[in-house]
Each structure stands twice: as C-alpha cells, then as structure tokens.
C-alpha positions in Angstrom: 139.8 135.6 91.9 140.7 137.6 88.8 141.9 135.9 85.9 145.7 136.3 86.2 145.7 135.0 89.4 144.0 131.5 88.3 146.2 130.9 85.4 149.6 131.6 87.8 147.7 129.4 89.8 147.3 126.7 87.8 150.9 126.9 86.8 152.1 126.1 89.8 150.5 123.6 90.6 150.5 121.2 87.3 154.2 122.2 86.6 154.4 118.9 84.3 151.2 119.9 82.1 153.2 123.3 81.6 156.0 122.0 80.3 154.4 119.0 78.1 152.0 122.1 76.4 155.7 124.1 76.1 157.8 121.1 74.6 154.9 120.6 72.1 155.0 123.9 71.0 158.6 124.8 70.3 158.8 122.0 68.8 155.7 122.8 66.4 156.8 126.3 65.9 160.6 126.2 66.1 161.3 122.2 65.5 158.9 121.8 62.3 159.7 125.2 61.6 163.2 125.2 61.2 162.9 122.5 58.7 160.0 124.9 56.8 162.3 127.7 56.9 165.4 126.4 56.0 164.1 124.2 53.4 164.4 120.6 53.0 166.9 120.0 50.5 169.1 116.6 50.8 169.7 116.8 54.7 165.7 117.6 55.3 165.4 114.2 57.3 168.2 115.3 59.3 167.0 118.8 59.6 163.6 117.7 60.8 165.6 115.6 63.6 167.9 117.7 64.8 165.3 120.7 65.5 162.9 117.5 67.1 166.1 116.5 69.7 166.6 120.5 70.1 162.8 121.1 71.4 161.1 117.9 72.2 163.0 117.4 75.5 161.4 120.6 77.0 158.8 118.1 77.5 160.4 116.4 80.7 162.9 119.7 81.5 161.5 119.3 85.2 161.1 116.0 85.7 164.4 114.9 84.2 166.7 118.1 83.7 170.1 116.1 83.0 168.3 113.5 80.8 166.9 116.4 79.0 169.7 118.7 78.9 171.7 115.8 77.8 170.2 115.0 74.6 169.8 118.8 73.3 173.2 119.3 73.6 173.7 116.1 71.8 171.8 117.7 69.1 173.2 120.8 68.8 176.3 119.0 68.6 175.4 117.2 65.0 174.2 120.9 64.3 177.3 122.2 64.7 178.6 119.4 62.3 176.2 119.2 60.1 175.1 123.0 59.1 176.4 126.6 59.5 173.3 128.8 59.9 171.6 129.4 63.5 168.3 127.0 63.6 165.0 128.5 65.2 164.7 125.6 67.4 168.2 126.8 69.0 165.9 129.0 71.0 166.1 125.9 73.6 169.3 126.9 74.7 168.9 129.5 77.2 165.1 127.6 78.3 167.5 123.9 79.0 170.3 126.2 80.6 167.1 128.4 82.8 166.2 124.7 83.7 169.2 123.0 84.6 170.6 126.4 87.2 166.7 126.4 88.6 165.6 122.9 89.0 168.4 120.4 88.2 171.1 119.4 90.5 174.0 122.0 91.6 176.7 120.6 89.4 174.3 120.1 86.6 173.9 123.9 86.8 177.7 124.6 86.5 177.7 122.0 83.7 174.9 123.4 82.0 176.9 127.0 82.5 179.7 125.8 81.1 178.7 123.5 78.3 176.7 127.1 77.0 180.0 129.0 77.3 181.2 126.0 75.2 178.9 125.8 72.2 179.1 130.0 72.0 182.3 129.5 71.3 182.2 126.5 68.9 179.4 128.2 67.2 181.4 131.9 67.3 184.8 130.1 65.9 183.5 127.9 63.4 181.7 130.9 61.2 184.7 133.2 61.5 186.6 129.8 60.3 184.5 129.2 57.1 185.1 133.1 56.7 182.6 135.3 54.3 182.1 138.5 56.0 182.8 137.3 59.3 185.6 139.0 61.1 187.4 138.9 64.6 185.0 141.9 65.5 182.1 139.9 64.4 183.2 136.7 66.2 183.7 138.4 69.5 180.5 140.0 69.2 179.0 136.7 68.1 180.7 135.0 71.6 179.8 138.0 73.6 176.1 138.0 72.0 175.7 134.5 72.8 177.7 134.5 76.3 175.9 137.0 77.7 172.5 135.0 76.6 173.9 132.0 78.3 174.6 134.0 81.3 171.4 136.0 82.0 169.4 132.8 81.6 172.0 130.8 84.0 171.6 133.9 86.8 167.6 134.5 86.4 167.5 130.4 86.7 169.8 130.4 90.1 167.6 133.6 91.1 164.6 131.5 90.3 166.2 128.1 93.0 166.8 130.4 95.6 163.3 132.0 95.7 162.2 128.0 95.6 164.6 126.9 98.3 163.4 130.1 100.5 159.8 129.4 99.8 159.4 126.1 100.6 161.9 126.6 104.1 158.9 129.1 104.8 156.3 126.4 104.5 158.4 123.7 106.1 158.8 126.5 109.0 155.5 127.4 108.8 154.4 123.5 109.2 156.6 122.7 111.6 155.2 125.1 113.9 151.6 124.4 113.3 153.0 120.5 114.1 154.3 122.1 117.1 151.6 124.4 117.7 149.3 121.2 117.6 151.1 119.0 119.7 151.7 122.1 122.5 148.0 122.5 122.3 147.4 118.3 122.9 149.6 118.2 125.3 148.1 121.8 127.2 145.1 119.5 126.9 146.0 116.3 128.4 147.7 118.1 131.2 144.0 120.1 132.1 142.6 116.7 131.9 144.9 115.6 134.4 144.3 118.3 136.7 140.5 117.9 136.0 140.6 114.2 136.8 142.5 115.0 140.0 140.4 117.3 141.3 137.8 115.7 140.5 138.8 112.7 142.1 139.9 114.3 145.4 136.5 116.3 145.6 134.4 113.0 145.0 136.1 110.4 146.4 136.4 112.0 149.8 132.9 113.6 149.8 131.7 110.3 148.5 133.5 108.2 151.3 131.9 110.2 154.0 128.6 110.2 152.9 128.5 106.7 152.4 130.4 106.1 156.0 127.5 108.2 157.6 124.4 106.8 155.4 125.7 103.1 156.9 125.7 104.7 160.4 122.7 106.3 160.3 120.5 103.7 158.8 121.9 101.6 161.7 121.1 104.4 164.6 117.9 104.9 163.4 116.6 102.0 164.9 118.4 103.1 168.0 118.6 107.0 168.7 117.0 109.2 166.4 118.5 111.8 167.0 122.7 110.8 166.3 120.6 109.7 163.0 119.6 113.2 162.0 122.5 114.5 163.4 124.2 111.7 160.9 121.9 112.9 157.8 122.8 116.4 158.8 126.2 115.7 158.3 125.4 113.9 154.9 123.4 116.6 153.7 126.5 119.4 154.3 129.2 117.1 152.9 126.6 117.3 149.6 126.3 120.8 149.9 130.1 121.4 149.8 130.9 119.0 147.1 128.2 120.2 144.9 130.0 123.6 144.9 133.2 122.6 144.9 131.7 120.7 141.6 130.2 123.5 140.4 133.2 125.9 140.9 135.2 122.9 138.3 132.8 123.2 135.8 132.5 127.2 136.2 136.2 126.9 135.4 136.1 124.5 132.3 133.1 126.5 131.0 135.0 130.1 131.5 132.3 131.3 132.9 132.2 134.8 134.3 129.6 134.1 136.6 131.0 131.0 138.4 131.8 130.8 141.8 135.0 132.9 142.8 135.1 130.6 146.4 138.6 130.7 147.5 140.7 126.9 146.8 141.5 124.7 150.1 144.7 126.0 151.7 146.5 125.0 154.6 144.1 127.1 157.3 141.6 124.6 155.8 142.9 121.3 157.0 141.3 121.1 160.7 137.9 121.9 159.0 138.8 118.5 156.6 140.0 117.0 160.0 136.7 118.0 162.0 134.7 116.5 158.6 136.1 113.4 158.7 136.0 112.8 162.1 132.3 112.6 161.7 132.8 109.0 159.8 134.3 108.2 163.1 137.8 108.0 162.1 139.5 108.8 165.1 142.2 111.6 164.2 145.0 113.1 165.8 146.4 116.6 164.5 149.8 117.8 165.0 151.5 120.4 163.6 155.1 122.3 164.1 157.4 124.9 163.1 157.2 127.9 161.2 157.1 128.6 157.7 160.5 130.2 156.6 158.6 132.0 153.6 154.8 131.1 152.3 154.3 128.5 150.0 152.4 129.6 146.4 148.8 128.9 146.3 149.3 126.2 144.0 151.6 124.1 146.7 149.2 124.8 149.5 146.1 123.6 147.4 148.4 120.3 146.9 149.2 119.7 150.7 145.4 120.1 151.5 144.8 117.7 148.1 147.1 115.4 150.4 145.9 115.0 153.1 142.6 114.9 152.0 143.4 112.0 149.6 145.2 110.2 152.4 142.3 110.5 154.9 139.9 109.0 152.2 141.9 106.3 152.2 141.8 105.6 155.4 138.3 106.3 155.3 137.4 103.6 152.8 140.3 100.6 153.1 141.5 101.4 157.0 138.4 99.1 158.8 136.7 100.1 161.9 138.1 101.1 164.8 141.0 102.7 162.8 143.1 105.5 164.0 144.9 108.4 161.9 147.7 110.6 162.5 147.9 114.0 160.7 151.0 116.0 161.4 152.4 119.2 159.6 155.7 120.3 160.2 157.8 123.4 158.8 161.9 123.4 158.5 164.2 124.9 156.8 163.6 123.2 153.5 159.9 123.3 153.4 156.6 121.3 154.9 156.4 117.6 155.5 153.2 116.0 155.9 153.0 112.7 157.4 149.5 110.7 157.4 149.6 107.1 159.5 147.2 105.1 160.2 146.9 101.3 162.0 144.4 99.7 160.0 144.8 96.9 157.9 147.3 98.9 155.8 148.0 97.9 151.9 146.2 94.6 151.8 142.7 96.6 151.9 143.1 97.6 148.5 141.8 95.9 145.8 141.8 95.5 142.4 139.1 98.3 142.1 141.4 100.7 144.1 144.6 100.8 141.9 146.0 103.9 143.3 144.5 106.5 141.1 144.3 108.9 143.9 148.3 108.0 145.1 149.0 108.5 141.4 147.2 112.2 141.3 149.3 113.1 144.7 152.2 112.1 143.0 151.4 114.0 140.2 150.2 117.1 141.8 153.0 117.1 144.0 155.8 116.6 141.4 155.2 119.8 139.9 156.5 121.6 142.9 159.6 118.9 143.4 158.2 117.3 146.3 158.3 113.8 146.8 155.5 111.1 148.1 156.1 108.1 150.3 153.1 106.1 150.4 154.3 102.4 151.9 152.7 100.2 154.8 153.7 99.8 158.2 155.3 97.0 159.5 153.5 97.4 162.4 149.8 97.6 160.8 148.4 100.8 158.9 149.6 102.5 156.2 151.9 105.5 155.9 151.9 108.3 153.5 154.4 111.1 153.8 154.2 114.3 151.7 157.6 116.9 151.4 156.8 120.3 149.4 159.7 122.1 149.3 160.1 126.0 148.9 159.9 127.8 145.9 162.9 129.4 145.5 163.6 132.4 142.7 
C-alpha cells in the first residue's frame, strides 16, 4: 500500500485524532500567533483569548459541531467589539462553516450559512464606518471577498454530506444484501436438509422395515422349510442391494459428484414394483388404479406420490400387526391424482412415542410444495387411512 493511501487511511478511520491534532495546531499557529503578531499591548489577555475561543473548538468540530460552532462565533463577536483588524485565527471561519454544512445537523448548516453572511457584513460595515481609506468600493469588495469565502466553504461542505450520505447507503445496501445473501443461503440450506432427511427417511425406513419383517420370518422358517428361508434371505439381500444404491445415488448428489449414479428417481410406473416388494413382508395388498391423466404430472410430483405411498406402506408395515390388509388405489380426474392407502390394522394406537410422525410430517412437506393436501386419520372401523391429492401444475 503506498504511502498516500495509509495516511487517507488513517484519516478516515480516527476522524477524532484528526481533528484534536488540527484544533491544536491553529490554535498554536493562528491562536498564539495572533497575539505574537499583533502585539500584546493592554488588551493582550484578551487577545490571547479571543484567538484561543476562535481555534480551540476545532478540537470537537465533529463530535459536537453546534457546541463548537457556537462558541467561535461567540468569539468573533467580542472581536468585532473589541478590535478592527482581521486576526490570523479568523482562518476558523470557513473550517466551522465546512463543518457545520458537512457533518452538523441540516438547520445548523443554514445557520452556519447565514451567521457567515452575517459577520461579512458586520465586519465589511464596521471598517467603512470607522472610515480611513475605506470606501463603498472597498466595502463591497470586502463583503463580496468574504461572502464568496463563506459560500465555497458552505457548498464544498454540503458536497462533502452528500458523498457521506451516498457512501454509507452503499454500504448499508451492500450489507443488507450480504444479510440477505446469508439468510437466502441458510435457508437454501435447511430446505436441502429437509429434502435430505426425507429422502432419507423414506429410503431407510421402508427398506429397513422389510428387511427386518423378512429376517423375523426367516429365522422362524428355518427351522421349518429351508427353502421359503433362502427365498426370505434372498429377498433381504435385494432390498439391501436397492437401498444401498438408492443411498449411494443421495450421497453422489450431496458430494456433486460427476461420477455418481444417474439411476432414474421412483415414478408412478414404479409403484407395483414397491407393491410386489412389500408383499414379500406378507402384507396383503390390493392395487387399484383409475382414470387417465389429463396432462403428466412434473417429475418432482411423481417422485412425491411414489414417496407416498411408500411411506404409507411402511407404516403399515411396522405399526399395522399381522394379518393386516392394505388398500392402494390411484385414481386420475379432472383436477389431478388422489391416492388413497387403508389398512385394518390396529390403526393410530400402534404408534408410539418413538414413532412421532416424522415420516407423515415429510409427506406433508413434500407434498405441500405442489399444493396437494394429506389426510392421514384412523378408521372408525379399524386401520388407518391416509389419502394423498397432487393437483396439476398449471402455467
């Protein structure tokens, strides 16, 4: 960083040292100085003070520009009273009037304006008054001189709050959108660990529930036949398979991995092979499906119907008892597909504190971003109900 570029640096960022190093020094070279140069004599004390009130107060110009402005107006005031000639320490004027249109309030500006417009004029009128070699001429070039001074300080000051104002609306901007940036980018991330979680869920909970359904029934036909036990372990051994790729497809996908598996998702043409899998736990099912589709649903909606089901029949799988009997039916209208699952097991008062309905809260989820609705209540007559509607997309 070159040299200039660490000293505006440093500028900026300890305004208050800046202006405690500038007060000290006008007042040294202009404040001290003004009683050097215009000599002592009787009013020296007052000189001295004066030219201290007209430059000391640059010390707190940013921190308190009225308070400051205040009190060297105030003294050049008494100056005005009290002696003719211009002071070196009235250099402060058109610094306290830079201050005031830059950093002090707006109507401190205008004040500050004015009360400069003021004292040129006092100043102007009361030499041509005492006279000498002062003329009308002179006075209006005296007003104009120290109008104009007044002025260019005021306009670079207000030029000097606007670039502030406009700079730090950039950075507020610029913050306000990394804020936002930031909370699109935790929110993008809690809604991919949703998905994760849910297909996660629907992959291992239904794998899971047949494999252990058909490691209880074959270590119980072992002792029996044989051969429905390594027809059993078959069965096992290909519900593994699967979910181990449908695992390793997931984590292709989180990883971004070129390589991973490009194996189609579930769709609906997919559902009878879930229905023949399942039926392999011995869970009785009857399939029925009806209509036509009026248009196809995205790829998205179909992977949440087969999610569906799926989810449903694991259910039934794990909380419907033995002997338990499931109804899958898919039908098509106007409006879209309805998918009703029912079964007659023991219905809601299988579930347990263990099974708080992550899976019915993932359908519900998945489901809800292609306004559908889920009914998932328990049947009066036994069994439990769960009834899916995916409407169409429309554009």
């Amino acid at each position: 960083m070159t040299p200039h570029r660490t000293i505006d640096r440093w500028i900026r960022e300890n305004p208050y040292r800046v202006d405690l190093i500038l007060g000290l020094g006008m007042w040294l070279l202009f404040g001290l100085g003004s009683a050097f140069l215009m000599g002592y004599g009787g009013n020296g004390f007052t000189l001295v003070v004066v030219a201290s009130a007209q430059t000391l107060p640059l010390i707190w110009r940013r921190k308190h520009p009225g308070l400051a402005a205040a009190i060297i107006v105030a003294a050049h005031l008494i100056q005005l009273v009290t002696y003719t000639d211009f002071l070196p320490s009235q250099i402060s004027v058109p610094i306290v009037v830079y201050t005031l249109a830059a950093y002090a309030k707006r109507w401190q500006s205008i004040a500050g304006m004015i009360s400069g417009f003021v004292g040129a004029f006092l100043m102007s009128s009361k030499l041509l008054l005492l006279g000498g070699s002062w003329s009308l001429e002179g006075w209006l070039i005296s007003f104009m001189g120290l109008a104009l001074t007044v002025m260019v300080s005021w306009t670079f000051g207000d030029l000097a709050r606007t670039r502030r104002i406009a700079t730090q609306t950039l950075e507020d901007r610029a913050r306000r959108l990394e804020i936002e940036r930031q909370q699109e980018r935790d929110l993008a991330a809690a809604d991919e660990r949703s998905h994760i979680a849910r297909e996660m869920h629907d992959i291992v909970a239904h794998s899971l529930s047949v494999i252990i359904t058909q490691a209880d029934g074959a270590r119980y036909a072992s002792e029996h036949d044989p051969e429905i036990a390594r027809e059993t372990l078959a069965t096992i051994s290909n519900t593994g398979r699967g979910s181990l790729r449908e695992m390793r497809r997931l984590l292709g996908v989180l990883r971004n991995d070129e390589e991973a598996s490009t194996r189609p998702l579930p769709t609906l043409t997919d559902v009878e092979d879930l229905l023949e899998s399942t039926r392999k736990t011995g869970l009785d099912i009857e399939y029925n499906a009806s209509g036509q589709p009026r248009r196809e649903l995205p790829a998205g909606a179909e992977l949440t119907a087969y999610r569906s089901v799926q989810e449903a029949l694991t259910n039934v799988v794990k909380h419907a008892g033995p002997s338990a009997k499931a109804v899958v039916s898919l039908s098509w209208d106007n409006r879209g597909l309805k998918i009703v699952i029912a079964d007659n097991g023991r219905g809601a008062g299988a579930l347990g504190t263990a099974d708080s309905g992550q899976g019915l809260r993932g359908m519900h989820e998945r489901v809800s971003l292609y306004d559908g609705q889920v009914e998932a209540t328990p049947q009066q007559s036994g069994g439990f109900r769960v009834a899916v509607f995916i409407p169409y997309t429309e554009d």
